[in-house]
Each structure stands twice: as structure tokens, then as C-alpha cells.
C-alpha positions in Angstrom: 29.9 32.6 -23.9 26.4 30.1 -24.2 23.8 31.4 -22.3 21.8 29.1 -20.6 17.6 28.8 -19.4 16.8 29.0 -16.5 15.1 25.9 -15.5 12.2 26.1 -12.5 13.2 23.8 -9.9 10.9 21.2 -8.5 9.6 21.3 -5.7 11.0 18.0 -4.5 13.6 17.5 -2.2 17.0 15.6 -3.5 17.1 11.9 -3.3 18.8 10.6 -0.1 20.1 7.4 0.5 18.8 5.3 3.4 20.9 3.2 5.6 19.4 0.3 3.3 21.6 1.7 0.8 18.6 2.9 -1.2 17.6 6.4 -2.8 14.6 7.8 -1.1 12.7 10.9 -2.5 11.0 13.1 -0.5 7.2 13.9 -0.8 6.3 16.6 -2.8 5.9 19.4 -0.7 2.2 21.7 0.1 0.7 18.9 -1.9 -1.5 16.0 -0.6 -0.3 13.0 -0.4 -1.4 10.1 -2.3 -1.2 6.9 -0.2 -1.2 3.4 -1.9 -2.7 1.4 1.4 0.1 -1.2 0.8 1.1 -1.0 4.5 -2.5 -0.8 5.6 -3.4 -4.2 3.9 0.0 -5.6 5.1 -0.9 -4.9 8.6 -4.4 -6.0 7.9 -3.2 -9.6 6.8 -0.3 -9.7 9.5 -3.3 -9.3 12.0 -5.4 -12.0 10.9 -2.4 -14.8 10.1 0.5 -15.5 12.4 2.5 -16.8 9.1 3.0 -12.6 8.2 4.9 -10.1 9.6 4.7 -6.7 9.2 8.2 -4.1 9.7 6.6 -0.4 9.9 9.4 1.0 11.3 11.7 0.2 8.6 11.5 2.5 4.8 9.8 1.6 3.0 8.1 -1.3 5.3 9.4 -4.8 5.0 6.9 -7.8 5.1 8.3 -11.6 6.0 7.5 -13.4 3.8 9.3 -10.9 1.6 7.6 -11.9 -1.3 3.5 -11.4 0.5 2.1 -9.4 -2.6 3.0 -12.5 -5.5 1.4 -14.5 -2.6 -2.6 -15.1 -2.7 -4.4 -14.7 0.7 -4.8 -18.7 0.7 -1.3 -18.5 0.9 -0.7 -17.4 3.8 -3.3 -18.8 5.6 -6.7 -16.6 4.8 -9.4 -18.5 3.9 -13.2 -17.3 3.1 -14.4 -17.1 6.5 -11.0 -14.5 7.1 -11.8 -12.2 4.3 -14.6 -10.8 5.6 -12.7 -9.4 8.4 -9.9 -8.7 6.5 -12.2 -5.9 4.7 -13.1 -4.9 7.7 -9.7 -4.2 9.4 -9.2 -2.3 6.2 -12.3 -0.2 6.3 -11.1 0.8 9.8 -7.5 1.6 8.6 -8.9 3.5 5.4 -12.2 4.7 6.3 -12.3 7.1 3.2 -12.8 3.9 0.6 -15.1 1.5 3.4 -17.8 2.3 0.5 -15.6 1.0 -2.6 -14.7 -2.2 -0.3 -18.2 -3.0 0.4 -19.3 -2.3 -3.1 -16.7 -4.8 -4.4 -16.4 -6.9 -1.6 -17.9 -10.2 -4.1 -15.4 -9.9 -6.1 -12.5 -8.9 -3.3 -13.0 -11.5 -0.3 -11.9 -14.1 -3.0 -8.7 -15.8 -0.8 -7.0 -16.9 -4.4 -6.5 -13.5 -5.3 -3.2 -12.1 -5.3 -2.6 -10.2 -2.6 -0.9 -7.4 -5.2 -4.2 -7.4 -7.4 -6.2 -6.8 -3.6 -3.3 -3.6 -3.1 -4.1 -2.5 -6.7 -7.6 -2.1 -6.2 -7.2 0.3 -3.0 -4.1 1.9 -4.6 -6.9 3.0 -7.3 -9.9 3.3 -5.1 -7.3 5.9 -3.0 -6.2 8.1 -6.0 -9.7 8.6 -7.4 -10.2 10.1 -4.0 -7.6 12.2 -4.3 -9.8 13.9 -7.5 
């Protein structure tokens, strides 16, 4: 007979499948977790432009247009004079990186940006506070 290792176990739940028909994988558990702000800058832009809507209650949260992070801010009806308070919703929603926005907010409260390249600078500017 083979023997076989022992493997530890993570400490992960299984994969469930949502009523979407998706797999969904539990949080790691005891450990922080490591938030992307993608819903916070959803919610930010749904509250500045009537043109975006914002699903919370759904996982993971559904936007309308579907497609708002290949969109730039312009897009969807964010100008200049919006982006200011864009940043500022967002500093309320994620107080911990209101320093990182401020810091970068020349190069940010740019309305041609994507709005993906806008998530990937507080999905970074989240982990390094995770350090």
C-alpha cells in the first residue's frame, strides 16, 4: 500500500457557487482583509453622475454601465470641476489613504483617465497599508 503526506489544509473555506452561477471563495480567515476600494470609487462616481449605477447588494457588486472601469471619468460625465469632489467622497469612504489621494491628486483628478487605472492606484495605495 502507497503511503501518502499529509498535506496542511488552508485555512480557506471551499469555493461556493452563488446564485449568479459563480464560484465564490471565502476570505481567509483571522487575517486582515485587503480591500481593493473598487466599490468605494464605484459608489463615489455613481454619486457625482446620474449616467452610473451602483448594485452593492449583489456579489460581487454590479455597476450599469457594466463596462465603468474601461470607461474614463469624461465618459460618464465627470469633468475637471467633478474630480475634485470625487477625491473627496473617496477620502471620506477610505479615510486611511486621504494622504496618498491628496499627494497625487495632479496627477489623479485627470477626467481622461481610466477609471480602472484611478481603481489601480487605491488598490495599491490600500495594500501598502496593509504592510
Amino acid at each position: 500500500m502507497k503511503k501518502t503526506r499529509k498535506t496542511k489544509g488552508t485555512d480557506r473555506a471551499p469555493a461556493r457557487t452563488g446564485t449568479d452561477g459563480k464560484k465564490h471563495v471565502e476570505p481567509a480567515r483571522g487575517r486582515p482583509q485587503a480591500r481593493d476600494g473598487a466599490l468605494e470609487l464605484a459608489v463615489s462616481i455613481a454619486s457625482l453622475c446620474q449616467a452610473v449605477r451602483v448594485d452593492a447588494s449583489a456579489v460581487p457588486f454590479q455597476t450599469d454601465p457594466a463596462d465603468l472601469f474601461d470607461r474614463t471619468f469624461a465618459g460618464v460625465g465627470i469633468g475637471d470641476e467633478q474630480m475634485s469632489l470625487l477625491r473627496e467622497q473617496l477620502k471620506l469612504l477610505l479615510p486611511e489613504i486621504a494622504p496618498e489621494l491628496d499627494e497625487n491628486a495632479r496627477v489623479l483628478d485627470q477626467p481622461g483617465h481610466r477609471i480602472e487605472a484611478y481603481g489601480a492606484f487605491i488598490r495599491v495605495a490600500l495594500l501598502l497599508k496593509l504592510r
